[in-house]
One Martini backbone bead per residue (centre of mass of N, CA, C, O) as a GRO file, in nm:
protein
  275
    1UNK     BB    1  -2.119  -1.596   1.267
    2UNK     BB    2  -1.995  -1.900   1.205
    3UNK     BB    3  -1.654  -2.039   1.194
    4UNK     BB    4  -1.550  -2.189   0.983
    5UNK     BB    5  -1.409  -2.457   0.834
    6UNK     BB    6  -1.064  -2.565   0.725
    7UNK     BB    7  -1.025  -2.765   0.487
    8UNK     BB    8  -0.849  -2.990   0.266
    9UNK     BB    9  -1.001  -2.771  -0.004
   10UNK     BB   10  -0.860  -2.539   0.051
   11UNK     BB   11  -0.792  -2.224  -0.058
   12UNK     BB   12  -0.448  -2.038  -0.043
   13UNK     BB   13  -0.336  -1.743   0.145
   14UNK     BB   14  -0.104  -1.489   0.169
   15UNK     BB   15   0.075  -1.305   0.431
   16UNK     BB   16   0.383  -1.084   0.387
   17UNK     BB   17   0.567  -0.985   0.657
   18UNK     BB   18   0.825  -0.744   0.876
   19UNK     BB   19   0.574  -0.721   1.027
   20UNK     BB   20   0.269  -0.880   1.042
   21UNK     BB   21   0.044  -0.773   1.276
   22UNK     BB   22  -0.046  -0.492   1.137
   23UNK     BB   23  -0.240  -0.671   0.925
   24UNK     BB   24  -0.539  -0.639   0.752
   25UNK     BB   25  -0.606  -0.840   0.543
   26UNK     BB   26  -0.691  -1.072   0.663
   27UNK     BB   27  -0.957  -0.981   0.772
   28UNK     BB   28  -1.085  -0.883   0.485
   29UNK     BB   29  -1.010  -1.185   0.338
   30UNK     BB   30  -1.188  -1.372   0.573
   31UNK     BB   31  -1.478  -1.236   0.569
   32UNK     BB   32  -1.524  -1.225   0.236
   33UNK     BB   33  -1.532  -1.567   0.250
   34UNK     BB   34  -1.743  -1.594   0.444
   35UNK     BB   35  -1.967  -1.408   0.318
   36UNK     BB   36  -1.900  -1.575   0.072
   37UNK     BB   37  -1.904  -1.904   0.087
   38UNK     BB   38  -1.545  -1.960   0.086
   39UNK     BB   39  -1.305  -2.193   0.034
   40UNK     BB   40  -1.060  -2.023   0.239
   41UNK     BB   41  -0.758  -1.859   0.356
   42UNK     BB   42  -0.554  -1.599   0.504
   43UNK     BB   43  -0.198  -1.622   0.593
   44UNK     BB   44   0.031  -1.513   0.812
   45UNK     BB   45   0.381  -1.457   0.752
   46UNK     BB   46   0.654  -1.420   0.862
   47UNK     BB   47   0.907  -1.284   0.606
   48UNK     BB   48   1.210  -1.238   0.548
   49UNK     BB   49   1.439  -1.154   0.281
   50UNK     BB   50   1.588  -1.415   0.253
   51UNK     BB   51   1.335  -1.610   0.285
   52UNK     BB   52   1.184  -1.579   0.029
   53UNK     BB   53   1.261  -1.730  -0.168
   54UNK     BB   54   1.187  -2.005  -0.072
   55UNK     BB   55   0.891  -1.935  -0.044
   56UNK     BB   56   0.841  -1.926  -0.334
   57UNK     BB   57   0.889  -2.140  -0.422
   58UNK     BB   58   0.715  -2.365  -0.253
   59UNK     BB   59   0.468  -2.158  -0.395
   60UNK     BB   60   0.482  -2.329  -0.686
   61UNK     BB   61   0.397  -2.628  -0.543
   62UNK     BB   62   0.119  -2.511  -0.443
   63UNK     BB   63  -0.207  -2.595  -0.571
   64UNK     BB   64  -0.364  -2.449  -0.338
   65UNK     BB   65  -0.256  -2.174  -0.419
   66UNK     BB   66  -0.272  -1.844  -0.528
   67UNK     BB   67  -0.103  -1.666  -0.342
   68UNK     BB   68   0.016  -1.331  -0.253
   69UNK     BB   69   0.080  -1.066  -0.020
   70UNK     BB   70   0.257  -0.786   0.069
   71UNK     BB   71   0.499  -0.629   0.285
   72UNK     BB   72   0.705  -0.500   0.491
   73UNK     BB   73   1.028  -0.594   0.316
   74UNK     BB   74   0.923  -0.700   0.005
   75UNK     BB   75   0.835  -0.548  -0.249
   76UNK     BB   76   1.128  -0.568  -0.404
   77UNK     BB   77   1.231  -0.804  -0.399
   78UNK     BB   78   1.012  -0.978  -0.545
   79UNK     BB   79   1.118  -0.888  -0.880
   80UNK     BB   80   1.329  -1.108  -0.859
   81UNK     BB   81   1.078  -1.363  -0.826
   82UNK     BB   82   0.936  -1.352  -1.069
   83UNK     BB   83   0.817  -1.388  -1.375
   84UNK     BB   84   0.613  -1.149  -1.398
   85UNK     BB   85   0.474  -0.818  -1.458
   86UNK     BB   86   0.366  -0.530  -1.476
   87UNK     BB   87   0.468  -0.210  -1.563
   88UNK     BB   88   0.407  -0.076  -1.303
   89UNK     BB   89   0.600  -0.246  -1.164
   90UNK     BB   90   0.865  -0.188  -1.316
   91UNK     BB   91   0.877   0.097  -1.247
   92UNK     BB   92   0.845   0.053  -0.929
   93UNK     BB   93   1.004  -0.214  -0.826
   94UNK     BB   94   0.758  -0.349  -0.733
   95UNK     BB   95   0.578  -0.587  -0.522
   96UNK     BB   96   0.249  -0.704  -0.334
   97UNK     BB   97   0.121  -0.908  -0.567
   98UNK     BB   98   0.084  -1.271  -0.619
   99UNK     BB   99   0.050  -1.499  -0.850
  100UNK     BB  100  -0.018  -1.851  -0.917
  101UNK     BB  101  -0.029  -2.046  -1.139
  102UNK     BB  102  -0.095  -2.411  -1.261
  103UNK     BB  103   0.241  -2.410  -1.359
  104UNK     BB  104   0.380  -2.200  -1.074
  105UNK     BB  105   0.386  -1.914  -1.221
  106UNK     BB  106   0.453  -1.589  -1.105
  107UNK     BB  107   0.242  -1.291  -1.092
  108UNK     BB  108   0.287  -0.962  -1.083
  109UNK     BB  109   0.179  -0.630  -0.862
  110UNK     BB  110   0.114  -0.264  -0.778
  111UNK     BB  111  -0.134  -0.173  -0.554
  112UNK     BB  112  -0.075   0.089  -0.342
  113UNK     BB  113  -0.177   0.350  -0.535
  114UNK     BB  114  -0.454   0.306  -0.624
  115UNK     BB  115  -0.534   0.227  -0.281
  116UNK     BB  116  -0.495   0.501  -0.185
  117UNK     BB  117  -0.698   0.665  -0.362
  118UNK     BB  118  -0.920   0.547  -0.324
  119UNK     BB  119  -0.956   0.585  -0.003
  120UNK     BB  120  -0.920   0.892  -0.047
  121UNK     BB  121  -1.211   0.936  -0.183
  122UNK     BB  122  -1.410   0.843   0.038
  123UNK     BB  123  -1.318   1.133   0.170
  124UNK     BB  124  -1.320   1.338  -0.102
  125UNK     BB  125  -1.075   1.293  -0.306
  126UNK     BB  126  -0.841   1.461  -0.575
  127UNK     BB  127  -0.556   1.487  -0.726
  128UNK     BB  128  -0.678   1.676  -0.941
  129UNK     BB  129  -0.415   1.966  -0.911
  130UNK     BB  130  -0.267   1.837  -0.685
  131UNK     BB  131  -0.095   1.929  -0.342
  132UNK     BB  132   0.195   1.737  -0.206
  133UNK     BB  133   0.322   1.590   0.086
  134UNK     BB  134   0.570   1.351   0.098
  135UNK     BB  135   0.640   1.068   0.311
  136UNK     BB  136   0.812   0.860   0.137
  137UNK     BB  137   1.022   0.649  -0.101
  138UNK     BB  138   0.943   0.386  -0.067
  139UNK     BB  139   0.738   0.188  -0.206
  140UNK     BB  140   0.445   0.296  -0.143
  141UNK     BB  141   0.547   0.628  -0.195
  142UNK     BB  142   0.608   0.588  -0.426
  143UNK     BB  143   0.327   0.455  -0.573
  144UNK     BB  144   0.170   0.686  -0.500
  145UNK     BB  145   0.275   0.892  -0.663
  146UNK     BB  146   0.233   0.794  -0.929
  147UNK     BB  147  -0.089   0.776  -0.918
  148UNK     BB  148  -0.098   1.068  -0.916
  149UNK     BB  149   0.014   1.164  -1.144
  150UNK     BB  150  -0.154   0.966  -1.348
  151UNK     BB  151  -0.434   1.171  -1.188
  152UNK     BB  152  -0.305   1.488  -1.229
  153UNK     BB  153  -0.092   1.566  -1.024
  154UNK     BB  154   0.114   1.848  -0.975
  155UNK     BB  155   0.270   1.843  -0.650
  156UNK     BB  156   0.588   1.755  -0.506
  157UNK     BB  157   0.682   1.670  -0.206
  158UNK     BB  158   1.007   1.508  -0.041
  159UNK     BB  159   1.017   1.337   0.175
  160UNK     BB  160   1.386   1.206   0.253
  161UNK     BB  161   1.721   1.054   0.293
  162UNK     BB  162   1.739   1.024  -0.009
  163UNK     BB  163   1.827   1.230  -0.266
  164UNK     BB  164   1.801   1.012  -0.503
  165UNK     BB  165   1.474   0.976  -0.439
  166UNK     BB  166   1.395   1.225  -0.588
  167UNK     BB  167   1.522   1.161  -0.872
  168UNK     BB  168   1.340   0.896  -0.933
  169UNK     BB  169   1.057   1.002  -0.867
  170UNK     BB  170   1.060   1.181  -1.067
  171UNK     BB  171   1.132   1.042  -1.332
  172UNK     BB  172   0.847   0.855  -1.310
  173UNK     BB  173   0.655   1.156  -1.337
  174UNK     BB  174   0.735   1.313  -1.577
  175UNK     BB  175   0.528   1.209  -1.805
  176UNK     BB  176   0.309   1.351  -1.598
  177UNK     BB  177   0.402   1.663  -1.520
  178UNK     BB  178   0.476   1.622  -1.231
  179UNK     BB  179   0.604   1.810  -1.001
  180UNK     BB  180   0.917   1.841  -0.762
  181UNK     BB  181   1.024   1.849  -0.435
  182UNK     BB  182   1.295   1.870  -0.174
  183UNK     BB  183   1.136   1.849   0.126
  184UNK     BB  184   1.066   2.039   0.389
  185UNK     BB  185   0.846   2.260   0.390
  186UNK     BB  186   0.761   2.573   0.557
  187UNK     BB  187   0.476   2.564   0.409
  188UNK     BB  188   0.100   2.416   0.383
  189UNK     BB  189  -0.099   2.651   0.242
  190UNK     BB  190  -0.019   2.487  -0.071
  191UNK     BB  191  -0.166   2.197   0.060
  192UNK     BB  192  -0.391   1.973   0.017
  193UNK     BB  193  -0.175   1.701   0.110
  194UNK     BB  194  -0.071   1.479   0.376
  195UNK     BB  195   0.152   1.270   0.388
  196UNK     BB  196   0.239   0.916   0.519
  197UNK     BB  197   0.530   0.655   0.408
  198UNK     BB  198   0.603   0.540   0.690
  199UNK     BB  199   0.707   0.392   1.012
  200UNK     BB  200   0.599   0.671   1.151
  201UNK     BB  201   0.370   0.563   1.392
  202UNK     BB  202   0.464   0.325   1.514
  203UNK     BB  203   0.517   0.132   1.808
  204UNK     BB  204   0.852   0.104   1.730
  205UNK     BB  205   0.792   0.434   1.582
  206UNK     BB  206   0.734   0.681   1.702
  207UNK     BB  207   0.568   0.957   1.586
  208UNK     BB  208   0.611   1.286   1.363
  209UNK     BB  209   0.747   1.450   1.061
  210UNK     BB  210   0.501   1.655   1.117
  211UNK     BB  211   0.437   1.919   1.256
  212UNK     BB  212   0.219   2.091   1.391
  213UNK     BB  213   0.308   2.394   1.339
  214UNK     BB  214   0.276   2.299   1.015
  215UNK     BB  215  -0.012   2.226   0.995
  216UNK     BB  216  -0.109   2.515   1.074
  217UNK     BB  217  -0.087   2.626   0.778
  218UNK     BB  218  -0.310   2.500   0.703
  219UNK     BB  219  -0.606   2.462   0.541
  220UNK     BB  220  -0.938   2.461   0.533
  221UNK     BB  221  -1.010   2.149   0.401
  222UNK     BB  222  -0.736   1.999   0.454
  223UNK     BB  223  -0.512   1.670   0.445
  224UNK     BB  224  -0.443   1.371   0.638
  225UNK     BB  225  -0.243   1.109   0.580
  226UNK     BB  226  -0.198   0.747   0.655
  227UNK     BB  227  -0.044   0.431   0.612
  228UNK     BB  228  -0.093   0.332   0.868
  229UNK     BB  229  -0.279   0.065   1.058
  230UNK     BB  230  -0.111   0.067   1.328
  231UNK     BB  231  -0.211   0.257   1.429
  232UNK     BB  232  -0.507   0.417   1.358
  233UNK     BB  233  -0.431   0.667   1.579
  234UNK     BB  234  -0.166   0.861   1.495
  235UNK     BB  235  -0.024   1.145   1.554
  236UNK     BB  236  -0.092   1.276   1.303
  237UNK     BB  237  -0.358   1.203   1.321
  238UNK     BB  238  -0.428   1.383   1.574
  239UNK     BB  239  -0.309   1.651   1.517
  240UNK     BB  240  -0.514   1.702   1.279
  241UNK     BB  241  -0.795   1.678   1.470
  242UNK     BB  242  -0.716   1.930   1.634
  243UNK     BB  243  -0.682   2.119   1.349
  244UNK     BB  244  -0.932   2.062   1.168
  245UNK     BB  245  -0.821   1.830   0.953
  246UNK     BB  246  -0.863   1.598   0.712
  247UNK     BB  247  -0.863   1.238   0.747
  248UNK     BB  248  -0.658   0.968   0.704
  249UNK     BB  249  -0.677   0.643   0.684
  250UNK     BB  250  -0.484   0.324   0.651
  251UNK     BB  251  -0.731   0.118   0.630
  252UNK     BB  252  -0.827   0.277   0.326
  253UNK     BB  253  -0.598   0.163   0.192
  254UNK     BB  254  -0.643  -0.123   0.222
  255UNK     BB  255  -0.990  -0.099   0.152
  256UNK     BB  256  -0.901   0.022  -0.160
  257UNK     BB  257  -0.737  -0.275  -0.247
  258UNK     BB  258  -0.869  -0.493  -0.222
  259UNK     BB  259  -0.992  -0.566  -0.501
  260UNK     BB  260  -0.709  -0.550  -0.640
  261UNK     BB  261  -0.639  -0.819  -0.480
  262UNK     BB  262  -0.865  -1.036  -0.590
  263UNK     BB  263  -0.842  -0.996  -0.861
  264UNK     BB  264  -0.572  -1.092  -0.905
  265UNK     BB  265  -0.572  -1.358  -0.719
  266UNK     BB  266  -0.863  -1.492  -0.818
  267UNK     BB  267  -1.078  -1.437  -0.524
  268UNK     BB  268  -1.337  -1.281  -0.661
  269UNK     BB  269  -1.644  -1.190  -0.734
  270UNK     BB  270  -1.614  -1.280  -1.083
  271UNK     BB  271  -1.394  -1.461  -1.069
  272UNK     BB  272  -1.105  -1.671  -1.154
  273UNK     BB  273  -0.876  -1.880  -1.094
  274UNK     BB  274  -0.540  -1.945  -1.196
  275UNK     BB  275  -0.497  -2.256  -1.036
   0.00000   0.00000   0.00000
């Protein structure tokens, strides 16, 4: 299929985060585009948190633009940039998706934990009553934790470098009875799902905080997730394939969240933009 002409009624989204080449979103919302003959384009733009409020100023002025998609290490910086946010967003002080109205402003939600469950489904997992371990405390692991509690998951472990960090994503699930741990467990064997949500196992920060003997205790038939999108395979995941434990990619966390993130923008089929 030839690749559409650009012309000067399209309309535009962006992809916004730094580093942004390992950004999935524009693939799949460009496909998108093309695939159902719509005259849009999302475009990939690196912006440092400085520089956030002003690029958010300019794009509540830009008519034809109809919001943006963030990724790290934008996703908090922006809920103080925002006009409104959905409640998930406000207990999670995080936006990944920015919609634009007509008049202007900026319309914030955060679907990166919806979206990774989702993701995780269609791998065959399910969180009611499951018990994980989870690397990492910033806006996505955040995010995981919540939609885990709130979709009835029983425990977490939780690795992270600040032990407050324990105690807020505490406070966040307590109201959906689910228990939390601080720290790497000693053993995997009552461990449903491994997850990683840091930066570690991508191509300037390799490795996995997971060594291979620690997950060489969990059971068979559980799982170990990245949220990483590029590489494909992590060390994490490389290392979880060799012990026959089911794999899931960070990939299926962006292509999870994908319609969540198009019906917010107002850029889906069977939706209308709010532009």
């Amino acid at each position: 299929m030839p690749t559409p002409v650009i012309d000067g009624a399209a309309r535009v989204v962006f992809m916004l985060g730094s580093p942004i080449a390992q950004a999935q979103s524009p693939v799949l919302f460009n496909r998108y585009f093309r695939e159902n003959a719509m005259n849009r384009v999302m475009v990939p733009l690196e912006v440092r948190p400085a520089s956030l409020s002003a690029f958010l100023t300019a794009l509540r002025g830009a008519a034809n633009c109809d919001g943006a998609v963030l990724t790290l290490p934008l996703k908090r910086p922006a809920c103080a940039l925002v006009d409104e946010m959905t409640e998930r967003a406000r207990v999670l002080a995080s936006v990944n998706v920015i919609r634009r109205s007509e008049d202007g402003r900026l319309h914030g939600d955060m679907v990166d934990g919806p979206g990774f469950w989702a993701g995780a489904g269609r791998s065959g997992f399910r969180p009611q009553g499951a018990s994980i371990a989870l690397a990492g405390a910033g806006a996505a692991g955040t995010a995981i934790a919540y939609s885990f509690a709130e979709m009835g998951g029983r425990h977490i472990d939780l690795l992270c470098e600040d032990a407050g960090d324990v105690e807020r994503v505490g406070a966040i699930i307590a109201p959906f009875g689910t228990t939390i741990g601080k720290g790497m467990p000693q053993t995997l064997e009552n461990h449903d799902l491994v997850i990683n949500a840091t930066p570690v196992g991508m191509a300037h920060l390799p490795g996995s905080l997971f060594p291979k003997t620690l997950l060489r205790t969990m059971k068979k038939g559980s799982a170990v997730a990245d949220a990483i999108t590029d590489p494909v395979s992590t060390e994490l995941l490389s290392d979880a394939k060799d012990l026959g434990l089911v794999t899931i990619e960070g990939r299926l966390m962006t292509a999870g969240q994908f319609e969540l993130l198009a019906r917010w923008l107002g850029v889906h089929e069977g939706t209308s933009s709010a532009s």
